[in-house]
C-alpha positions in Angstrom: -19.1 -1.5 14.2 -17.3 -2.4 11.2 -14.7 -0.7 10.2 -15.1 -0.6 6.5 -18.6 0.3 4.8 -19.9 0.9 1.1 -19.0 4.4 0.9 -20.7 4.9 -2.2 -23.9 4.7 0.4 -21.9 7.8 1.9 -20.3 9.5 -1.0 -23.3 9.0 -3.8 -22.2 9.0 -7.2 -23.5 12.2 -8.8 -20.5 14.1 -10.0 -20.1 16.2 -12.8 -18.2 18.6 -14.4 -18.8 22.7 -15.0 -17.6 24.7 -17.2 -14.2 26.2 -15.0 -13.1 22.5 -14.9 -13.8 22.0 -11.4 -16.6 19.3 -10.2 -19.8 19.9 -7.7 -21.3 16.4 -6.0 -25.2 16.6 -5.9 -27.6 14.3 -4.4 -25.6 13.4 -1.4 -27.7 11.9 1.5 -28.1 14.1 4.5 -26.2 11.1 7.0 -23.1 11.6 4.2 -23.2 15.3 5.4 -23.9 14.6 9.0 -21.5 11.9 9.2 -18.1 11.6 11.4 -15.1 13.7 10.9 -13.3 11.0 9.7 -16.0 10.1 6.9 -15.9 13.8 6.7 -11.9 13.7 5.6 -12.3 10.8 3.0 -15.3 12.3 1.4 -12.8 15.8 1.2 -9.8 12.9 0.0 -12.4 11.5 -2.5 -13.5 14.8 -4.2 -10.3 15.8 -4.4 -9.1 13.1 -6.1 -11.9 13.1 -8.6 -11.1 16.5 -9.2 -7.7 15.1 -10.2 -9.0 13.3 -13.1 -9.3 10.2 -11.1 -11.7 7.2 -11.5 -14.6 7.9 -9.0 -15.4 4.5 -8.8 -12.4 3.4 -7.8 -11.6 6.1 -5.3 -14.9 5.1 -3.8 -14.0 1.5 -3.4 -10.2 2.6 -2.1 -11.4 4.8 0.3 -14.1 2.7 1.4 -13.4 3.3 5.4 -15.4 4.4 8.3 -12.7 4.5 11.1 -8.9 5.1 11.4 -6.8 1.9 12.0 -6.3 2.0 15.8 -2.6 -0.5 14.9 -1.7 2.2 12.8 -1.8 5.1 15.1 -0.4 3.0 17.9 2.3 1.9 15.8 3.0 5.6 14.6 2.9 7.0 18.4 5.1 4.2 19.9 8.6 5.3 20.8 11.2 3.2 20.9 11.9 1.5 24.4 16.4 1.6 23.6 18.1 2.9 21.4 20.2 -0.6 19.2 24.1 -1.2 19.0 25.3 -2.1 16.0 25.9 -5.4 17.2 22.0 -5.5 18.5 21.2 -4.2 14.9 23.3 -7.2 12.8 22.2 -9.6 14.5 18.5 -8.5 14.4 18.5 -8.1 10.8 21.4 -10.4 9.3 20.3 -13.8 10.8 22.2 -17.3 9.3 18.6 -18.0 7.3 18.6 -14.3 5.9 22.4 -14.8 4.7 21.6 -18.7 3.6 18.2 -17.8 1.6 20.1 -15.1 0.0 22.6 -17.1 -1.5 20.2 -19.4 -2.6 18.4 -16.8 -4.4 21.3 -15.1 -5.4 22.2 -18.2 -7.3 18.9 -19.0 -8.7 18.4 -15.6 -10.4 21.9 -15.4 -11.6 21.5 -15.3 -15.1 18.7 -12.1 -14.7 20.5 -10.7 -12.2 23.1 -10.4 -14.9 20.8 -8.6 -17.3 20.0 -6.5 -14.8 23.8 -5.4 -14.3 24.1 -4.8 -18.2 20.9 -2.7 -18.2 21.4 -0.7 -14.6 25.4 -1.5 -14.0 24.2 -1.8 -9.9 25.9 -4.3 -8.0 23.5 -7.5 -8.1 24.3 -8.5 -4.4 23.1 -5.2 -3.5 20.0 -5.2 -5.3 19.4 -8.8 -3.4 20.6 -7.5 0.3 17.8 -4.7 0.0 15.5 -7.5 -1.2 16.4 -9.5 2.0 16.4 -6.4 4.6 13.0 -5.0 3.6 11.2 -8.3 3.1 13.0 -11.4 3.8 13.2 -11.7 0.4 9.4 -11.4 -0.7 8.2 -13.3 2.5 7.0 -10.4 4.5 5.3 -7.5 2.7 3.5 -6.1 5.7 0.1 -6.5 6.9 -1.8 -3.7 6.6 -4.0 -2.3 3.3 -1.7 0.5 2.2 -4.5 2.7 1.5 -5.8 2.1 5.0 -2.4 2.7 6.4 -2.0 6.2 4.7 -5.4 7.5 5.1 -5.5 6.9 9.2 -1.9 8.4 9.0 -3.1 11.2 6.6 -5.8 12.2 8.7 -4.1 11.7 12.5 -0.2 11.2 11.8 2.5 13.1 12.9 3.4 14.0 9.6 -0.3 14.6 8.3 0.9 16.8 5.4 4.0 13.8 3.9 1.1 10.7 4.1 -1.3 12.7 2.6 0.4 13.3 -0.4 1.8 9.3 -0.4 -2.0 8.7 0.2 -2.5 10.5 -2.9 0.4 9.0 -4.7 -1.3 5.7 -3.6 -5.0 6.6 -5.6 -3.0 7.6 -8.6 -1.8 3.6 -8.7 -4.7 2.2 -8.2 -5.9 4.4 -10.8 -3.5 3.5 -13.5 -5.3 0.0 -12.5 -1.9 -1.6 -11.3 -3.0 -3.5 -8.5 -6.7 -3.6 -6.5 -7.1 -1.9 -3.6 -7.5 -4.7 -1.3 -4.3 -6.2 -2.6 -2.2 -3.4 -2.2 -0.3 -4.0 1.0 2.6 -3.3 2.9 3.7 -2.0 6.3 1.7 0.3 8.6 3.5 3.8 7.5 2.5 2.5 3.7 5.6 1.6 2.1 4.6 -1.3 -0.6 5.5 -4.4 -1.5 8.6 -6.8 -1.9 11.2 -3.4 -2.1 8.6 -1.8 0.5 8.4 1.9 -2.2 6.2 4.7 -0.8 3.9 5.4 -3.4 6.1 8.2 -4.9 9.0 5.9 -5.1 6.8 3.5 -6.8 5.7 6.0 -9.1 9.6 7.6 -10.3 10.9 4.4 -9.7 9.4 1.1 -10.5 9.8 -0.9 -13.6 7.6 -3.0 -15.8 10.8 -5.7 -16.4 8.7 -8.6 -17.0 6.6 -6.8 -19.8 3.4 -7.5 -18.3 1.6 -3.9 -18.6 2.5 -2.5 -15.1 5.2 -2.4 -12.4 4.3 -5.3 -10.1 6.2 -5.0 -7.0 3.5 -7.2 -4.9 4.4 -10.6 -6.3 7.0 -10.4 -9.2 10.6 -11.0 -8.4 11.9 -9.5 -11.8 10.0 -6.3 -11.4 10.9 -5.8 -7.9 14.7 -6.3 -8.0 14.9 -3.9 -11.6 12.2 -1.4 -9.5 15.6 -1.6 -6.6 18.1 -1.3 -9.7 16.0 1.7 -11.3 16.1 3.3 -7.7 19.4 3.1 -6.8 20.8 4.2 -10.9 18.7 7.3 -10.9 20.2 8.2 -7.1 23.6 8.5 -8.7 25.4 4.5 -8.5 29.0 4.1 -9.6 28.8 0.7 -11.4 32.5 0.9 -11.4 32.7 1.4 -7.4 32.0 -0.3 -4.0 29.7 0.4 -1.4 32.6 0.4 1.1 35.0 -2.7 3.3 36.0 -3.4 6.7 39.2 -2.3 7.6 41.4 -2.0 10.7 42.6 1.2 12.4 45.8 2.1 14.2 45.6 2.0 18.3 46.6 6.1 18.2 43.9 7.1 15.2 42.3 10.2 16.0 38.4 9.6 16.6 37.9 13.7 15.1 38.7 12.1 11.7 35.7 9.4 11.7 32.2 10.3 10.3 30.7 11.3 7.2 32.1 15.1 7.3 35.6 13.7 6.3 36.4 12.4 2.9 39.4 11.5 1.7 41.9 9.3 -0.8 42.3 5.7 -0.2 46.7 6.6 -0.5 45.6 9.4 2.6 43.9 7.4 4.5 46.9 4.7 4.0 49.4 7.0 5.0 47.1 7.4 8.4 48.3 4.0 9.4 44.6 2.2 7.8 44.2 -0.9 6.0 41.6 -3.6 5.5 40.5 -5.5 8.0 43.5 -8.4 7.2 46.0 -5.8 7.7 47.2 -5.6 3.7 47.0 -2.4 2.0 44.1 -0.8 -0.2 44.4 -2.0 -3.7 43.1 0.7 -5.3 44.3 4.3 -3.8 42.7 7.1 -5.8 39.2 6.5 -5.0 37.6 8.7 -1.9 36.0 7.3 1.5 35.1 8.4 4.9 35.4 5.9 8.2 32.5 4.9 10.2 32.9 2.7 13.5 29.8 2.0 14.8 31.7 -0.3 17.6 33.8 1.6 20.1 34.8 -1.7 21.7 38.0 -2.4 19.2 39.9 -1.1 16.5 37.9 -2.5 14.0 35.4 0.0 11.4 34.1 0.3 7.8 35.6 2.5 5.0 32.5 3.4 3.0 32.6 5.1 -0.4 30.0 7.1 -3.1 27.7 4.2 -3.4 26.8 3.7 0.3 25.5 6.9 0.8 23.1 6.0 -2.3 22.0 3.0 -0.1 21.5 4.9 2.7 19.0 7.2 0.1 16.8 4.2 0.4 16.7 4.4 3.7 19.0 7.1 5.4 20.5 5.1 8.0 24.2 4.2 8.6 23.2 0.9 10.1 20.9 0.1 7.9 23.3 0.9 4.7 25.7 -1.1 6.6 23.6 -4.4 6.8 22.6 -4.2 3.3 26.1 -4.1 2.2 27.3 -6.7 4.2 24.4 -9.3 3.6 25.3 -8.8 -0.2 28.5 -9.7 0.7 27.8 -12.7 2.6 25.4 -13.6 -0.2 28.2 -13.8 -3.0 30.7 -15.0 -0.4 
């Protein structure tokens, strides 16, 4: 059986409105009504997003599904078979291409990357690590129809009640006529795109740069690095800051005083006996950071400031956070 089926054969097309505002559906064949749960859920997804205000006709070709994507739910049950070192992660997700394309990019956009720092004041190598971490730089958006994605997940997910708002999110875009429905892809949980936005970061966050009537995060390189600028501005960036540096720690440093939970001065943490990672002194001593050291093999760790932990509200990982910052650096290196 095919997965996908007209659903307007399902759905019918008589809707109209009454006078409290709301909408009844008349003239709906009796298979519609008899039909499986899961038809059952998109016809309930479908009404109310016509309710909404939304276009009927597209919500009938968006939702046009007759099964939940099997991939999808596997992918959402699997669980992990190890949990990754940080070495394990790096070299997962900061390969020798990754750090090579980047620069190549880095340099080929400089002059917009540059408007983008005068409009957002983010760090441009940040705004091209994310780009490489989440999709190899516009290589790999994922493989699976978002809408499809967030509809299975919606209806069978863990987190039902989270997808089936980002599902609604989702028939808001195609609403506004941003993108098709068959072209809107991206990974199986149903973030989108080159940046890989749910559909409510999409929505607060992404930006028409290019002027073209709507954000286009599928294929446009300008939208999608000002949609990561937009992001990480309205989540609080110091343009005047780091994201955080390697730096080297004393053989007798007392392991209580790594993690998030402590923050201190730069001139503190320099009395403790820590430095960068050459062994010279901080250069600037007032600003605040905390120590992570994801490696317990050496001495070695990261002193991360403010604007890491707005990386890491893109994707709230310490590793991750970690990668993105360093690719940038390697990037400009």
């Amino acid at each position: 059986m095919r997965r996908r089926q007209f659903l307007a054969n399902s759905i019918g097309t008589a809707v109209m409105a009454v006078g409290s505002g709301k909408f009844v559906f008349s003239n709906i064949p009796a298979f519609a009504r008899s039909s499986s749960e899961y038809k059952s859920f998109l016809f309930n997804i479908y009404q109310q997003a016509v309710q909404l205000g939304l276009n009927a006709s597209i919500m009938r070709h968006a939702l046009n599904y007759s099964l939940p994507n099997k991939k999808v739910i596997e992918l959402d049950h699997k669980q992990p078979e190890f949990v990754m070192t940080w070495q394990q992660y790096y070299k997962k997700v900061i390969t020798v291409e990754k750090k090579e394309q980047g620069h190549n990019k880095f340099q080929e956009l400089q002059s917009f990357l540059t408007a983008l720092w005068q409009s957002y004041e983010v760090d441009p190598s940040i705004l091209v690590g994310i780009w490489g971490i989440e999709s190899f730089y516009g290589k790999f958006l994922g493989k699976f129809n978002v809408i499809d994605a967030l509809a299975t997940l919606a209806y069978e997910g863990r987190r039902a009640k989270f997808f089936k708002i980002e599902l609604m999110n989702a028939l808001r875009i195609l609403n506004h006529r941003n993108i098709n429905p068959e072209n809107m892809m991206g990974s199986y949980a149903g973030a989108m795109g080159q940046p890989q936005f749910m559909p409510s970061a999409y929505l607060r966050y992404a930006v028409d740069f290019s002027g073209n009537g709507h954000p286009n995060i599928w294929t446009n390189e300008k939208d999608v690095l000002a949609s990561i600028a937009n992001y990480l501005k309205k989540n609080s960036w110091h343009g005047s800051e780091p994201w955080g540096q390697k730096i080297l720690l004393p053989n007798d440093f007392n392991g209580s005083y790594i993690g998030h939970h402590v923050s201190k001065t730069l001139d503190e943490w320099k009395s403790m006996g820590v430095k960068r990672s050459d062994g010279s002194d901080f250069s600037r001593l007032d600003i605040y950071g905390s120590i992570l050291k994801p490696d317990e093999k050496n001495n070695n760790g990261f002193m991360i400031y403010h604007n890491f932990n707005v990386i890491r509200r893109y994707n709230p990982s310490d590793y991750y956070a970690l990668a993105v910052g360093l690719l940038g650096d390697a990037i400009v290196a």
